[in-house]
C-alpha positions as CSV (number, residue, x, y, z in Angstrom):
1,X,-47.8,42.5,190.6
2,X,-46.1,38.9,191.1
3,X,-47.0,36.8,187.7
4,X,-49.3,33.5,188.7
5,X,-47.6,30.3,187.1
6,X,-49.7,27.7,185.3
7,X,-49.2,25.8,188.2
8,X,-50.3,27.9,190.8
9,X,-53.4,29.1,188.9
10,X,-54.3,24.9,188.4
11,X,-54.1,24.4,192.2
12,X,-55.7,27.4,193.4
13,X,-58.4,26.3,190.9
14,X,-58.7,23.0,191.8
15,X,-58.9,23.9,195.7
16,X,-61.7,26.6,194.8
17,X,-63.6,23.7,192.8
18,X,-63.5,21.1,195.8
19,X,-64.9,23.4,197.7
20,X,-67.7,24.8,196.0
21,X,-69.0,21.3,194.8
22,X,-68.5,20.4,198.1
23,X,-70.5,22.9,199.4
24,X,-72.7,22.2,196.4
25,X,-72.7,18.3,197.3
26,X,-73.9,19.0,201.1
27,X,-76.6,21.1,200.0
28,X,-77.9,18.5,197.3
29,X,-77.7,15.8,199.6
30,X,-79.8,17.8,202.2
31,X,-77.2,18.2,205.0
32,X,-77.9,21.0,207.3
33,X,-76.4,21.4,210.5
34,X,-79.0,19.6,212.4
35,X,-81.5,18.3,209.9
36,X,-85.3,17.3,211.1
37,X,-85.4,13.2,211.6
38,X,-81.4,13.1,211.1
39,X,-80.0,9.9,212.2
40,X,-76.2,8.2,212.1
41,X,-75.8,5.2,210.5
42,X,-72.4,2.9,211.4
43,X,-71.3,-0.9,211.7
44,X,-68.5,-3.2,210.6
45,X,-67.3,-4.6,207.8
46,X,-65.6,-7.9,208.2
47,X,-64.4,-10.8,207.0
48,X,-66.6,-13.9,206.0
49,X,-65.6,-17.0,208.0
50,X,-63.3,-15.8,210.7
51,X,-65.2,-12.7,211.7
52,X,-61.8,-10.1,211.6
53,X,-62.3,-6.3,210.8
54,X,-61.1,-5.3,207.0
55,X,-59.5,-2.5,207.2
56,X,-59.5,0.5,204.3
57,X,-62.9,-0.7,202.6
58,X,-64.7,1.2,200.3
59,X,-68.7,1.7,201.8
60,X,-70.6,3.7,199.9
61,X,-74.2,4.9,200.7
62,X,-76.5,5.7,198.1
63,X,-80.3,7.4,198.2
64,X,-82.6,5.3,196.6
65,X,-85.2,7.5,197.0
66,X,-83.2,11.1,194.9
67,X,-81.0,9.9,192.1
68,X,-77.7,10.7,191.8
69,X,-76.9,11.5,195.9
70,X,-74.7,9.1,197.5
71,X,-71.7,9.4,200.1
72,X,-68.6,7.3,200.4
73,X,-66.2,6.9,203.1
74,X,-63.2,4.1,204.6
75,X,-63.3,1.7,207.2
76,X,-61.1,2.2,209.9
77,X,-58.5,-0.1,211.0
78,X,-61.2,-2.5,213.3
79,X,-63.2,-2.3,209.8
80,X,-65.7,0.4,211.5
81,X,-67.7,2.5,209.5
82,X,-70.4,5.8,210.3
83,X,-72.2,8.1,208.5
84,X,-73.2,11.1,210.7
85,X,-76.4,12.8,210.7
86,X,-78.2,11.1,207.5
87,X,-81.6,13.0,205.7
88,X,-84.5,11.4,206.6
89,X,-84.9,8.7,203.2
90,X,-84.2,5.1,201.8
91,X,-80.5,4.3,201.3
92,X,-78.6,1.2,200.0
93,X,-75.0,0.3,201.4
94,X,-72.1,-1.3,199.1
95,X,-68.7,-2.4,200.7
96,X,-66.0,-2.8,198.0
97,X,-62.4,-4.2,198.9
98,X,-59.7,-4.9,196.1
99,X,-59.2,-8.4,197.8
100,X,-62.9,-9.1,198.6
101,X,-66.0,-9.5,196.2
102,X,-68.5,-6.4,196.9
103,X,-71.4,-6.9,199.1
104,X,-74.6,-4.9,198.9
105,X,-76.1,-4.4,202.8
106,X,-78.5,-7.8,203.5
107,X,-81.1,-6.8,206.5
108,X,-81.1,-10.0,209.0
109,X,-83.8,-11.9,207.9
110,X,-84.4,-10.9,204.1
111,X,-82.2,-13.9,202.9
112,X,-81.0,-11.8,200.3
113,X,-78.7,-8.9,199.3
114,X,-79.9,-5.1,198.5
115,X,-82.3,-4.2,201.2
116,X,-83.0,-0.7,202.2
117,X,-81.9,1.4,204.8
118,X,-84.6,3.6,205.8
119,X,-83.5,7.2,207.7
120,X,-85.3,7.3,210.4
121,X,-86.0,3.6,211.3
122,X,-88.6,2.6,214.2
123,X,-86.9,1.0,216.1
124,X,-83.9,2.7,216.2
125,X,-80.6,1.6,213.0
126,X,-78.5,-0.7,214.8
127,X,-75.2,-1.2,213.9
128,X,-75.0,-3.0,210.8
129,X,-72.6,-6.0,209.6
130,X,-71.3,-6.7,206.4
131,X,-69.4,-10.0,206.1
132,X,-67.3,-9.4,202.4
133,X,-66.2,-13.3,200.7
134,X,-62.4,-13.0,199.5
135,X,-62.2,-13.3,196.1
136,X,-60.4,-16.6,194.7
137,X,-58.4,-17.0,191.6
138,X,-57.8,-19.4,188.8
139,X,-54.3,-19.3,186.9
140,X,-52.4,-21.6,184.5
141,X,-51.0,-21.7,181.0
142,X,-52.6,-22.3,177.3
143,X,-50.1,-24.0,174.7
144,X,-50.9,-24.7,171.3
145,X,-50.6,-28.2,169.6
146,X,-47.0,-29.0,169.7
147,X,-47.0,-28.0,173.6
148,X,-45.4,-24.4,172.8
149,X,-46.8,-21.2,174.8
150,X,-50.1,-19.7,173.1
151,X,-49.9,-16.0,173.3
152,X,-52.9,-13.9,172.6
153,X,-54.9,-16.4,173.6
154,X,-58.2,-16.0,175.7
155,X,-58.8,-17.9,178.8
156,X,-62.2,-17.8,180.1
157,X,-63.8,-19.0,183.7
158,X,-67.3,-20.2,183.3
159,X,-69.4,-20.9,186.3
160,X,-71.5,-23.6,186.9
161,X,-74.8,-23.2,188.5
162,X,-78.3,-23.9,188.0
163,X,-80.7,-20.9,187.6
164,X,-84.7,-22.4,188.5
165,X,-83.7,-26.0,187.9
166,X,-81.9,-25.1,184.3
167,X,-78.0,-25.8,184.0
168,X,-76.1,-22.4,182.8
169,X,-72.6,-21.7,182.1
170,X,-72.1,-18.3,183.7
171,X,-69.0,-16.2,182.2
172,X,-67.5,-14.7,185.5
173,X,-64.0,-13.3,184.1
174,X,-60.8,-13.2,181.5
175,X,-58.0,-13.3,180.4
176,X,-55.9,-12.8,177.9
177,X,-51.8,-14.9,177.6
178,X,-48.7,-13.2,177.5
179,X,-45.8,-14.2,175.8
180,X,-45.0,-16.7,178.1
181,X,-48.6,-18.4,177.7
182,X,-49.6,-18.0,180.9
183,X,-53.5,-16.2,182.4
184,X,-54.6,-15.3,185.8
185,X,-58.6,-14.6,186.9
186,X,-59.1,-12.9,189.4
187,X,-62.4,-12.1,191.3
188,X,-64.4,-15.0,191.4
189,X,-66.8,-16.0,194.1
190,X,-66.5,-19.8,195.2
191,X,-67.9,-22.1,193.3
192,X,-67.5,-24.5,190.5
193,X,-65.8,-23.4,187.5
194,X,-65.0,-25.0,184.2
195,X,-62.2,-22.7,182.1
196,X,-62.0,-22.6,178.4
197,X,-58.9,-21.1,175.9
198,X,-59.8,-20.0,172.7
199,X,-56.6,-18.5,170.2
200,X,-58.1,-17.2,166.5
201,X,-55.8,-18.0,164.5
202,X,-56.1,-19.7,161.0
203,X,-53.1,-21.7,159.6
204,X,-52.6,-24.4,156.4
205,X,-50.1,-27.3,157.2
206,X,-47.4,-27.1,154.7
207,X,-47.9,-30.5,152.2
208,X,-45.2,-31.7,149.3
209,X,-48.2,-32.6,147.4
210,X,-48.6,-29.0,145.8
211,X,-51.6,-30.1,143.6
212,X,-53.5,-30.8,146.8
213,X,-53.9,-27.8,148.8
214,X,-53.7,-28.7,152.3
215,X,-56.8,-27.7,154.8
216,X,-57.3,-24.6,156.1
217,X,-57.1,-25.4,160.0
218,X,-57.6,-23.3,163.0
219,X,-58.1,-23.6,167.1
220,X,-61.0,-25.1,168.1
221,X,-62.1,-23.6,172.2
222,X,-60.7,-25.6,174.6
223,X,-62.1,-26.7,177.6
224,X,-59.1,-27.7,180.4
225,X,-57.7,-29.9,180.3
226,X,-58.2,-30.7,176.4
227,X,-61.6,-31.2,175.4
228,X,-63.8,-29.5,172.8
229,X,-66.9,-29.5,174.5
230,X,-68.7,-29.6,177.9
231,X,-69.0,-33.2,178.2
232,X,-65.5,-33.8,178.4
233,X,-64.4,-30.8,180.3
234,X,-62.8,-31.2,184.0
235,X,-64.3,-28.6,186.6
236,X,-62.3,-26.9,188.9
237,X,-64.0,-26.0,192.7
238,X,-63.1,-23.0,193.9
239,X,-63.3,-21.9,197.5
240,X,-63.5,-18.6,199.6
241,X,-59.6,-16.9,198.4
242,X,-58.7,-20.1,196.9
243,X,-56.0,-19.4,194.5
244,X,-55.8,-22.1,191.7
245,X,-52.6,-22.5,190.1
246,X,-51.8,-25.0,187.0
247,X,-54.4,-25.3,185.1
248,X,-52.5,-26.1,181.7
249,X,-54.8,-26.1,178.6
250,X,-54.0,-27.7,175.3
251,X,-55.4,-26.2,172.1
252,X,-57.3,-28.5,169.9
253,X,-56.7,-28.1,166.6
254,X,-59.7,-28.7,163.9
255,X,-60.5,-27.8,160.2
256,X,-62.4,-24.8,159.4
257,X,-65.4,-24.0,158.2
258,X,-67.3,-20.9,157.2
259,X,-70.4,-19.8,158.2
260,X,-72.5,-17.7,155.4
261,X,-75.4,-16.1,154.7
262,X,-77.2,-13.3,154.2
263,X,-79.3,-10.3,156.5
264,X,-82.7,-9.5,155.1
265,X,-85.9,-8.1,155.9
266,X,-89.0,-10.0,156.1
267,X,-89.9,-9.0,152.5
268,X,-86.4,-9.9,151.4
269,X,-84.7,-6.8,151.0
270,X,-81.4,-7.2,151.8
271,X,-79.9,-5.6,154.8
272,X,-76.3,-3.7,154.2
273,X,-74.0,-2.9,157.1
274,X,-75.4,-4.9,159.6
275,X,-73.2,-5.9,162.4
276,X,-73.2,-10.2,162.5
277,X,-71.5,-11.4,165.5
278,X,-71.1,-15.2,165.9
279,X,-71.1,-16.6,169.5
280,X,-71.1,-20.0,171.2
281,X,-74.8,-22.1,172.1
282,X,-74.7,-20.5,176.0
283,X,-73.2,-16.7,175.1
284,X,-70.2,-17.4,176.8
285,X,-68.0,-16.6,173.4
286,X,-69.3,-13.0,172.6
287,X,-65.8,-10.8,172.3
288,X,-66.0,-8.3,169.8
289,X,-63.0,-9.0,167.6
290,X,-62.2,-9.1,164.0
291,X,-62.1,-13.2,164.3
292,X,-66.1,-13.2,165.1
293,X,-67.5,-10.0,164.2
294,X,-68.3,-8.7,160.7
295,X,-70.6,-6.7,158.5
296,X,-73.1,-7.7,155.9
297,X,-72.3,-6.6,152.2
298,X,-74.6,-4.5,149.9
299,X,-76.4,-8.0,149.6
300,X,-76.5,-8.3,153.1
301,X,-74.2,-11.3,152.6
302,X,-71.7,-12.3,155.1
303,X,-68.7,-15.3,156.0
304,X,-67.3,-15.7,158.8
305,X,-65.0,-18.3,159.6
306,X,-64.9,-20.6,162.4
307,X,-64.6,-24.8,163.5
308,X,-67.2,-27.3,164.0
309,X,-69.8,-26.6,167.3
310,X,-72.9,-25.4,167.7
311,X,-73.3,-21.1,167.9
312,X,-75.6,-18.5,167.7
313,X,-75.8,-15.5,164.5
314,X,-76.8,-12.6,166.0
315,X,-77.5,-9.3,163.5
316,X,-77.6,-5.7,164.7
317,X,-79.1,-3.2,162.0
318,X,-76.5,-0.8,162.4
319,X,-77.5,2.3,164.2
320,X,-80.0,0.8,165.9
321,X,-81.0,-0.1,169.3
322,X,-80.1,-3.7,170.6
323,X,-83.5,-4.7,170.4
324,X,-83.5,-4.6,167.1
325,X,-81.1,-7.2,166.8
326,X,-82.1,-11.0,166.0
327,X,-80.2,-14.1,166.2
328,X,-80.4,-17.9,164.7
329,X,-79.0,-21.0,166.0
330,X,-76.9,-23.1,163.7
331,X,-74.6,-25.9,164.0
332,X,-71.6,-26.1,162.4
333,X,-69.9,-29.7,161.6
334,X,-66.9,-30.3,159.2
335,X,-68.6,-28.4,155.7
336,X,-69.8,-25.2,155.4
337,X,-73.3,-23.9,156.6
338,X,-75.3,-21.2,154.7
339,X,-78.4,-19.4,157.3
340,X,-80.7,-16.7,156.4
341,X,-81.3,-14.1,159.0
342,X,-84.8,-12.5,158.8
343,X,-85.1,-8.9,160.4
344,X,-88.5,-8.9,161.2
345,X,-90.6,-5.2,161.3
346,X,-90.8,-4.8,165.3
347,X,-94.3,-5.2,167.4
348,X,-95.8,-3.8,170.4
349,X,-97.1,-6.2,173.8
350,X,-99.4,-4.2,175.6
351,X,-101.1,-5.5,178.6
352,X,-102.3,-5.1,181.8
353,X,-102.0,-6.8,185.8
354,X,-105.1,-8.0,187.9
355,X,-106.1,-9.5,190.8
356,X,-106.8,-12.8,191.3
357,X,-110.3,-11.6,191.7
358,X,-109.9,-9.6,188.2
359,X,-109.3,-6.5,189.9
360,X,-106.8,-3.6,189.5
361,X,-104.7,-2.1,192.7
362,X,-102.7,1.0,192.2
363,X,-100.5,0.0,195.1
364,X,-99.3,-2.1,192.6
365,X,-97.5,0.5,190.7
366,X,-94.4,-0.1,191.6
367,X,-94.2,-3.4,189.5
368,X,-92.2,-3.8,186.4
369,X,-92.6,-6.3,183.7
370,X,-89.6,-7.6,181.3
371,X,-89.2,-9.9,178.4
372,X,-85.9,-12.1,178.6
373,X,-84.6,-13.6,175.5
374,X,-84.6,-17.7,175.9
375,X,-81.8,-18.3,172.9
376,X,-78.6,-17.0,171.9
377,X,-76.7,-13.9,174.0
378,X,-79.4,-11.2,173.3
379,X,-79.7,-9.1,176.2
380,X,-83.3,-8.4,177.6
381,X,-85.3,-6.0,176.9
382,X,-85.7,-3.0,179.7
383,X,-88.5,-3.5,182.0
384,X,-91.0,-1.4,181.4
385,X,-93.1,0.1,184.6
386,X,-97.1,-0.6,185.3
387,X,-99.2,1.9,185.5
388,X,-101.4,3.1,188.6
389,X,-103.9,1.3,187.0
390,X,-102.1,-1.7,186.0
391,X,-101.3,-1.1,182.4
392,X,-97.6,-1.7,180.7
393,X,-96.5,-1.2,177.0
394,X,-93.3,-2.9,175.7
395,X,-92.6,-1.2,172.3
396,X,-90.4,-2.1,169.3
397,X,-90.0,-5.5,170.2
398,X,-88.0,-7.9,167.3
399,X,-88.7,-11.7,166.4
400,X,-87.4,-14.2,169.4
401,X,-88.5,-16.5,171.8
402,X,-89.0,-14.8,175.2
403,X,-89.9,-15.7,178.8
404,X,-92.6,-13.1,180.8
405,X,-90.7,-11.4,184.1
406,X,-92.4,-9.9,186.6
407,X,-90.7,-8.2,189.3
408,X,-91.1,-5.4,192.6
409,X,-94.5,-7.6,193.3
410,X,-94.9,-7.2,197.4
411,X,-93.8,-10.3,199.6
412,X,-96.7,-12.1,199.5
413,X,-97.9,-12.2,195.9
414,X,-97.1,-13.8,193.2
415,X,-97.9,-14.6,189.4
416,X,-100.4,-16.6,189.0
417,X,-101.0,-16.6,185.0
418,X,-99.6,-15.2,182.3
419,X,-101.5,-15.3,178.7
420,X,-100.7,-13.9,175.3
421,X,-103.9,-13.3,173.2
422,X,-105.9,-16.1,175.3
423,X,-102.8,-18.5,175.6
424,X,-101.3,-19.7,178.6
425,X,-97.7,-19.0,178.6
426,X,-96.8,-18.9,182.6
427,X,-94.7,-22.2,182.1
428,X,-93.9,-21.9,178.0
429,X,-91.6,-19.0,176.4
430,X,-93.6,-16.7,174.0
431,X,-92.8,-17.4,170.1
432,X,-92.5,-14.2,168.2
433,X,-92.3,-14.8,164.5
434,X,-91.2,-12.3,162.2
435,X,-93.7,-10.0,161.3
436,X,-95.9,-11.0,164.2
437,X,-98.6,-8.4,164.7
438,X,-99.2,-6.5,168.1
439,X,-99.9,-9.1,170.8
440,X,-101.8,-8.3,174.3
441,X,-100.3,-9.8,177.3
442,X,-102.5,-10.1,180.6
443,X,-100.8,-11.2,183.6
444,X,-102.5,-12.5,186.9
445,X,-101.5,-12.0,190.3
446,X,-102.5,-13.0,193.5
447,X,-101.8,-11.7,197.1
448,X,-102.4,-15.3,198.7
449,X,-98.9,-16.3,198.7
450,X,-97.9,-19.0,201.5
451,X,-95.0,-18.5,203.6
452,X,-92.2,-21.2,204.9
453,X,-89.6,-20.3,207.7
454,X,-87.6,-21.9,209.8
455,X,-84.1,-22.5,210.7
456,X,-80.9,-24.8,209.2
457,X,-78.7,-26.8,211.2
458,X,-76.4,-29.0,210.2
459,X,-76.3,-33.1,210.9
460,X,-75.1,-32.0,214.4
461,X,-78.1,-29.4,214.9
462,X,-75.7,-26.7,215.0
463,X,-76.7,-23.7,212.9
464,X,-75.6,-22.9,209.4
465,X,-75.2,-19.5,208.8
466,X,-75.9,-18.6,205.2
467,X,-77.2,-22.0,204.0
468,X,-78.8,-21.6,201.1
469,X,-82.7,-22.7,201.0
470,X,-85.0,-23.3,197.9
471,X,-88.1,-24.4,197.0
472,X,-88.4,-26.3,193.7
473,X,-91.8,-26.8,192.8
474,X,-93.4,-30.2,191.4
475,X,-95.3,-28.0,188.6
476,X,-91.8,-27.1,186.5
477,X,-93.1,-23.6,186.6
478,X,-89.5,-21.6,186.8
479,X,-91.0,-18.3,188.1
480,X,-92.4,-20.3,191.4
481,X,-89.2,-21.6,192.2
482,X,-88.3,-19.8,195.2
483,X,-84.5,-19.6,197.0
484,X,-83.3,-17.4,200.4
485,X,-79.9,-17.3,202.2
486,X,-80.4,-18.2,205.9
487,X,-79.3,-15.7,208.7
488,X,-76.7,-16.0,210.8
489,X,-78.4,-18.2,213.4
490,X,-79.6,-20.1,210.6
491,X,-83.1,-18.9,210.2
492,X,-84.9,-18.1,207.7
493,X,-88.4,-17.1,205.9
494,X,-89.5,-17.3,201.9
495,X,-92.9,-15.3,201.2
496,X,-95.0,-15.1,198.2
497,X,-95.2,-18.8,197.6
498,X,-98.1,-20.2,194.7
499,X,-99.9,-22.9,196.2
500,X,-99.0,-26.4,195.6
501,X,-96.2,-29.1,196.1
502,X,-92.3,-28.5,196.3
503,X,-89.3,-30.0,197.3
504,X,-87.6,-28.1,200.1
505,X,-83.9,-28.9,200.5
506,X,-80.9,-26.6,202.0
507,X,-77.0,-27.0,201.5
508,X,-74.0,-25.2,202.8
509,X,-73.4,-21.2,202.1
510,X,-72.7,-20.9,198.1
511,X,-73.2,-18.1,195.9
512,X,-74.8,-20.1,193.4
513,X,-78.7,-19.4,193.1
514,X,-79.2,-23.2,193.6
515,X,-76.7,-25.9,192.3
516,X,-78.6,-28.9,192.4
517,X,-80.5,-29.9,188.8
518,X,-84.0,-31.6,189.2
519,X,-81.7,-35.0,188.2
520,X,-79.5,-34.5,191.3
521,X,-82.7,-33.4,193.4
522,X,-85.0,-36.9,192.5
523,X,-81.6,-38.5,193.7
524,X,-81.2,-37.2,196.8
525,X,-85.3,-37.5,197.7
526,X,-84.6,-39.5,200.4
527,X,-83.0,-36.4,202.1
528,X,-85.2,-33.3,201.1
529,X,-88.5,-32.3,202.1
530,X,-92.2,-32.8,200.2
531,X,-94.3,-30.0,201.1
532,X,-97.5,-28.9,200.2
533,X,-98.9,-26.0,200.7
534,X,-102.6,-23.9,200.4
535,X,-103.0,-20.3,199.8
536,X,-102.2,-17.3,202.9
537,X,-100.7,-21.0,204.9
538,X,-97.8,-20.3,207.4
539,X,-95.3,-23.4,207.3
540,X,-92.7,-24.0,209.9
541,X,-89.9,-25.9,208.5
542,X,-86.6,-26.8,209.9
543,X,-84.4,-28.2,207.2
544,X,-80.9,-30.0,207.7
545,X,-78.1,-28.7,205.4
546,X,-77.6,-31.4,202.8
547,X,-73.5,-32.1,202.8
548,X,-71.6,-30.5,199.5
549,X,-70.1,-33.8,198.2
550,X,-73.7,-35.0,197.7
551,X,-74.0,-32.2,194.6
């Protein structure tokens, strides 16, 4: 008998594996060799703005409907793709490139990405298109005072957009400088972009007068070209594959100062262990590294060193869940700051969703409900599902200032109130002090939502494919403003609208949500559209694409 090498016994293995979780994978994903209802599914991935196949794309077709089945495969050299003989079921489609940004599957019409594919469809699937956006990149050099190459340093490209008529710095990639002090980011969607260097490093300047010890000094973040903050910073546009060379960023150098305190309960026990993270006003600073990150003492004191700005302290109890954490804002100018941290004992919100009438659906069950922090970089809490009958808990919920989210509400409703123990807070975040007691939260929907379509066209009446659409309403209200991509013959449709008055404007394809601010909007109101509109009312709109140098 011959002796089987390692080798040999690893492959033979390995072959035997494939094909039993193959077989394995088939029957999971309900193949069969002629399953009842199959259907294929196949298109084209291709390129945004010239229309050319992309060759040797990922596509990969998950069931929405049975977790954890999906299939994959590779567009040919034309960019085809085709899945053959699909289970009857729902399905979303991803296309992934190394040189493109990936594109969930958009049904024409929907205005925005992530619809589902249903298996089978009446009519007949057609052959699908999915238009990916190359990817741009940003790339340039950080030096420190004396012009010399910064290595180590960070480099960060923050996005500029508006989200529901509020400016936000979005943090869309890094980098980190070699030797040489240079940084390249890579995978960024067009846009506007302002990039920011930060080294950690602390340093004294040598001074002859030893009985005056000089300042301890440090690196301030850097916005390019040289400022330290927003106001002064340059941004840099970025279009479809752009690739941005240049960008040279001077460190700023500033005197430190410490930020101290201490991590206690709401009875003033002091908290030991806890992780305290310090992070920038927007978020955008939050790297996990020894410069910015520490752990309370037995006193559930803390220092942390930094330069002058204004940041968030965010505490997490260790070894427990992020929605335990809490976070204060301070601001730091050229002495020391001392802040006390309160970890407050956590609450339940339970509630419930009605009718406008004050009645309950259960073909409202597939609605979720979610608090989102409104300061500092805390992450929101998971949504939490309604019931048949339209209840929701949220448990364990820490101090904070939170706004109510609603979302899987069918096309044509929307939220009409929100209100925490008898108050109105649709328009105003919820303030949870610490200690606060269980709270009931009862949200109002209604199923009377207008509609607007129409189609873009540019100042030549030609159609603009992708234009972005929004509707900003006159009320402030952030959950009614309302935003959709227009197809590409330039149509498109926005459901679920609360009654009332907007502005109606569209621009040029971006992948910004909407980049105007109301201030740039009350500018431009001899160009937009005043609307007002009355509950279940179909609107037809045609808008003109305002140009992009009018942003």
């Amino acid at each position: 008998m011959r002796r089987v090498t390692w080798s040999e016994f690893c492959g033979v293995a390995t072959r035997c594996c494939l094909i039993i979780s193959g077989a394995l994978w088939l029957a999971a994903f309900g193949q069969s060799p002629d399953p009842v209802g199959a259907s294929d599914l196949w298109g084209h991935v291709l390129r945004r703005g010239s229309g050319e196949g992309i060759r040797r794309a990922t596509v990969i077709l998950v069931r929405s409907d049975v977790k954890g089945e999906f299939l994959s495969t590779t567009t040919d050299n034309d960019g085809g793709f085709r899945f053959n003989q699909l289970p009857p079921g729902a399905y979303r489609l991803t296309v992934s490139h190394p040189s493109y940004l990936a594109q969930e599957y958009a049904a024409p019409g929907s205005g925005k990405s992530g619809s589902l594919i249903r298996i089978p469809a009446d009519p007949p699937n057609a052959p699908l298109t999915i238009a990916l956006m190359p990817q741009a990149t940003l790339a340039g050099r950080v030096t420190d005072e004396d012009g010399e190459p910064a290595a180590g340093a960070e480099a960060t490209a923050l996005r500029i957009g508006y989200r529901r008529g509020q400016r936000e710095l979005v943090d869309s990639g890094r980098a980190t400088t070699g030797s040489n002090g240079e940084f390249r980011i890579g995978a960024l969607a067009p846009g506007r972009y302002l990039v920011k260097a930060g080294l950690h490093r602390h340093f004294r300047h040598q001074s002859a007068d030893k009985s005056n010890a000089p300042p301890e000094l440090g690196y301030a973040a850097t916005f390019y070209p040289n400022s330290v903050d927003t106001i002064g910073a340059v941004p840099i546009r970025l279009s479809a594959g752009a690739d941005v060379t240049g960008i040279e960023i001077r460190l700023q150098v500033a005197p430190v100062v410490h930020v101290k305190g201490r991590v206690v309960t709401t009875d003033g026990v002091p908290v030991a262990s806890a992780v305290v993270v310090v992070g920038d006003e927007n978020g955008t600073s939050v790297t996990m590294t020894a410069d910015n990150v520490t752990r309370s003492r037995a006193d559930g004191s803390f220092d942390m060193a930094t330069t002058s700005g204004s940041y968030y302290v965010m505490v997490m109890p260790s070894g427990q869940p992020d929605n335990m954490s809490a976070n204060v804002p301070v601001t730091v100018g050229d002495r020391d700051v001392e802040v006390t941290v309160r970890m407050g004992g956590t609450a339940t919100i339970t509630g419930s969703i009605t009718l406008e009438n004050g009645e309950k659906k259960s073909t409202f069950a597939g609605i979720t409900v979610q608090l989102r922090p409104v300061d500092g970089f805390l992450s929101g809490y998971p949504t939490v599902p309604v019931t048949p009958e339209g209840e929701f808990r949220i448990p364990q919920i820490a101090p904070g200032r939170f706004q109510v989210a609603v979302y899987g509400l069918p096309e044509t409703t929307y939220v009409r109130s929100a209100r925490l123990d008898g108050d109105d807070v649709s328009s105003t975040p919820i303030n949870l002090q610490a200690g606060f007691a269980n709270r009931r939260l009862e949200i109002a929907i209604s199923d009377a939502g207008a509609t607007v379509q129409g189609r873009v066209t540019d100042l030549d009446s030609h159609p603009v494919p992708d234009a972005l659409v929004a509707l900003i309403p006159d009320s402030g209200r952030s959950d009614h403003y309302k935003t959709a991509k227009a197809n590409s013959d330039g149509s498109f449709a926005i459901r679920g609208i609360c009654p009332g008055a907007y502005t109606a404007l569209a621009l040029p394809a971006t992948d910004d949500e909407f980049p105007y601010s109301p201030e740039i909007v009350k500018r431009l109101s001899s160009s937009v559209n005043s609307i007002k509109l009355v509950a279940n009312e179909l609107r037809i709109l045609d808008l003109t694409a305002l140009p992009r140098d009018q942003e």
